[in-house]
C-alpha positions in Angstrom: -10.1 -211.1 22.8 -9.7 -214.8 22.2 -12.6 -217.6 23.0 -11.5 -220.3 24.7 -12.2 -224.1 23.1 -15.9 -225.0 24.6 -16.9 -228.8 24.8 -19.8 -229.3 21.7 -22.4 -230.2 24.5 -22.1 -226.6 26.2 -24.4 -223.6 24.8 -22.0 -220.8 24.1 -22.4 -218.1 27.1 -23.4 -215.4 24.3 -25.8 -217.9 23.3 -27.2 -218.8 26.3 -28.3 -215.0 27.4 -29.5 -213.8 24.0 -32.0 -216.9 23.8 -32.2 -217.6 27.6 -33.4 -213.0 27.5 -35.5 -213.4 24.0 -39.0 -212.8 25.3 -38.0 -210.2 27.8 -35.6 -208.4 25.2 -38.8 -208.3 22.8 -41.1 -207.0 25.3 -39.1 -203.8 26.8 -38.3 -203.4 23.0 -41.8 -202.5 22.2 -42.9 -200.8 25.0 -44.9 -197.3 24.5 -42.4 -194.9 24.7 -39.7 -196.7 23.0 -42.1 -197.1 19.4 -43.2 -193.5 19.8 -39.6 -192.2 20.5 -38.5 -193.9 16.8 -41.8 -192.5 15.7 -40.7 -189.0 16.2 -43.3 -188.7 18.2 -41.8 -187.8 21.2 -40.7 -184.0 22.4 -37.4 -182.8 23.3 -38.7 -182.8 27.2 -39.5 -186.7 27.0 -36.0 -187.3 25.2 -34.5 -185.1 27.9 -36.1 -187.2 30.9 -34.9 -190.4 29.1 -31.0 -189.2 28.8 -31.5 -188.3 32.3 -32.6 -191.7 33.2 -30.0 -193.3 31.4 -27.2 -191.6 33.2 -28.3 -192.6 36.1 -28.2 -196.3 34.9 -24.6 -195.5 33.4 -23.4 -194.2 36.3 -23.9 -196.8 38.6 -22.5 -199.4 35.4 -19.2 -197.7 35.0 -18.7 -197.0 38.7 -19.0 -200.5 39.1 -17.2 -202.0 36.3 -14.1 -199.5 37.3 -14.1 -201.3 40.7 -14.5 -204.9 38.7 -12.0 -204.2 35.6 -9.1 -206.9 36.8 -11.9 -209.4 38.2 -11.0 -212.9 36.7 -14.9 -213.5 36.2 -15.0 -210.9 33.1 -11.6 -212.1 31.4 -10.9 -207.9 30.3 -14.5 -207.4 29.5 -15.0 -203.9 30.4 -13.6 -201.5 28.1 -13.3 -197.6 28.8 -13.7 -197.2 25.3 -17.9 -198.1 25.5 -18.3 -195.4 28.2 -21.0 -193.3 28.0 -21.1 -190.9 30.7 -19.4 -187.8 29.5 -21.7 -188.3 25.8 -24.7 -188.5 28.2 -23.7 -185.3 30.4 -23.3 -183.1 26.6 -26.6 -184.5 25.3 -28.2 -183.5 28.8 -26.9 -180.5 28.6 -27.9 -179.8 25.1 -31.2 -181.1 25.4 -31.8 -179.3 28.7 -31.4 -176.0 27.0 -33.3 -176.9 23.7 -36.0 -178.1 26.3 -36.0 -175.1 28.4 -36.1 -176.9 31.3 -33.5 -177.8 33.9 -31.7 -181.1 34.1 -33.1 -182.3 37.4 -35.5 -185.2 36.6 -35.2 -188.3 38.7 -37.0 -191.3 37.8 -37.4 -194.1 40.1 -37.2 -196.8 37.6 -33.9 -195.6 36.6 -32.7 -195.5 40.3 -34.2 -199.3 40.3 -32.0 -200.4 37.8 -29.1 -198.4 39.1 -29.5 -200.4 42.8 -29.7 -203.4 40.4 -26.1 -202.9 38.5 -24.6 -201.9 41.9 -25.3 -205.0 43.6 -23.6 -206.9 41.2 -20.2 -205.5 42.8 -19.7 -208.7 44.9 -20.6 -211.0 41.9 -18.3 -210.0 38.9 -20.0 -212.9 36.8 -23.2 -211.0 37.4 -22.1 -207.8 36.6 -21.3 -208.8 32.9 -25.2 -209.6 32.2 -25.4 -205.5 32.7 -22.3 -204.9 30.5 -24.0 -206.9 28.2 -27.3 -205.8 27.9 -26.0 -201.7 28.0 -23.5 -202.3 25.1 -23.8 -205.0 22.8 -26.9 -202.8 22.7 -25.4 -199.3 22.2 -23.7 -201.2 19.6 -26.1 -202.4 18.0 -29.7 -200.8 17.6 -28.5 -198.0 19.6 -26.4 -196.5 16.1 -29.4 -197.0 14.2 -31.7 -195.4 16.7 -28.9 -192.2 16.6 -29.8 -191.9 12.4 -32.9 -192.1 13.2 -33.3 -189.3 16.0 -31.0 -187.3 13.5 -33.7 -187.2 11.1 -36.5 -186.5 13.8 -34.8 -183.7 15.2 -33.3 -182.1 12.2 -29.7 -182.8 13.8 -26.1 -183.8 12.3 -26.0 -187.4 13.5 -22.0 -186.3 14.4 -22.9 -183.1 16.0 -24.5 -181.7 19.2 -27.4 -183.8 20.8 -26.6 -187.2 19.9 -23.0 -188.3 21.7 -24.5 -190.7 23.1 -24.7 -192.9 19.9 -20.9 -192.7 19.0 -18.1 -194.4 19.1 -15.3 -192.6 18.5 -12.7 -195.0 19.4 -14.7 -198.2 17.9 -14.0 -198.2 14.2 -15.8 -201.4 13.2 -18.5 -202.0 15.8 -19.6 -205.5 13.9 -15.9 -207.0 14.5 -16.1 -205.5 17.9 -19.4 -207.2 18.8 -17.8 -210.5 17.2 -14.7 -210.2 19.4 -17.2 -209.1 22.3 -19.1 -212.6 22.0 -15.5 -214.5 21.7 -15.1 -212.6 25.2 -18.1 -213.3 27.0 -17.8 -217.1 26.1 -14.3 -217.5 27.5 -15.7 -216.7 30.9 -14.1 -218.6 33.0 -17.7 -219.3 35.1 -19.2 -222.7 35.5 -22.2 -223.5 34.4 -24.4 -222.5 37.9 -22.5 -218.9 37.1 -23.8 -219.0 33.5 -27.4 -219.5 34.7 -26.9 -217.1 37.4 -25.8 -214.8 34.2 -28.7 -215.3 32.2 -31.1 -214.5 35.2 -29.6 -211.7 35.3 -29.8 -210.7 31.4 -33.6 -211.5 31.7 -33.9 -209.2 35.2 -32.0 -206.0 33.3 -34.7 -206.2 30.3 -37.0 -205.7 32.7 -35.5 -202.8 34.7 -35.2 -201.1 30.9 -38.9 -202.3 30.7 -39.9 -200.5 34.1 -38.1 -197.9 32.5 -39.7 -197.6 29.1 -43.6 -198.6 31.5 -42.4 -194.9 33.6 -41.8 -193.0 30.6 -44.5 -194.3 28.9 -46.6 -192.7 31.9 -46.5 -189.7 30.9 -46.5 -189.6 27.1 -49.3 -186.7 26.8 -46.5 -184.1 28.2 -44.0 -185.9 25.8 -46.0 -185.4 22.6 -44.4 -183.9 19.8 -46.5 -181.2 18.0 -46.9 -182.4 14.6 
């Protein structure tokens, strides 16, 4: 991935949505049920409920950014290798059976979010605020959050439960995120497009923060015995 030359007056696209999103970002980040999740406070029914949310989100992400792949608006953005929805479908399975429960949870926040992602199929430029936000994420706090669960759990952080967190084919995720950045600020939008982008940024943190608010709803069945 190679960034194109930017003019010295122009925020950087990366720039623009990770300080244009900072307050939301912050906020969905210390919602309820995301501190008592790294707690290890939460039970393997709550944990199960919030893979099944995400898949739902996933879903509708890499349905869409299938159909958007060639778009000129995300410059070879989406990669197959960040998919997550065969490591979500193990972990659900795992968790459904170390759960006891069956896999067949819906949560309406999830399906929010979902409706959200999929209406970005006509506006490519939008669609990469989603890619972004998912991701850069996964790629970032989401590998610390997998160590972390290990621990809580008493699990191998490379065996059953916690696919989700790996990245088999992404050796170095800090050069990939570096190249990701070079990526996103070749965009070849105009600035109206980049504001449109970081509108959307801000409106996915708070579909994860409807999310985390849902969850959060029902933390007395989620409590992990101590």
């Amino acid at each position: 991935m190679t960034a194109l030359e930017t003019s010295p007056t122009t925020t950087p696209l990366s720039v623009a949505m990770r300080e244009g999103s900072m307050a939301e970002h912050t906020e969905a980040e210390n919602a309820g049920f995301t501190s008592d999740l790294l707690g290890g406070k939460i039970n393997e029914l709550g944990y199960l409920h919030y893979l099944l949310g995400l898949r739902t989100i996933y879903r509708a992400l890499e349905s869409v950014g299938r159909e958007l792949a060639e778009a000129p608006e995300l410059n070879g953005l989406y990669d197959q290798d960040l998919e997550r929805g065969a490591a979500l479908d193990a972990d659900i399975s795992y968790w459904s059976a170390r759960a006891g429960v069956d896999a067949d949870h819906v949560s309406p926040a999830a399906s929010a979010y979902a409706e959200r992602v999929e209406a970005t199929r006509s506006a490519p430029a939008r669609y990469a605020a989603h890619h972004y936000t998912r991701y850069l994420g996964d790629l970032s706090g989401g590998l610390a959050i997998g160590r972390i669960l290990a621990r809580t759990y008493g699990l191998d952080a490379d065996g059953e439960g916690l696919a989700f967190y790996r990245f088999a084919q992404i050796e170095k995720p800090k050069v990939y995120k570096d190249d990701y950045r070079a990526a996103l600020d070749a965009l070849p939008v105009s600035e109206e497009q980049k504001s449109e982008i970081v509108t959307e940024v801000k409106a996915a943190f708070n579909c994860n923060q409807a999310f985390f608010v849902e969850l959060g709803e029902n933390l007395a069945a989620y409590q992990r015995a101590a």
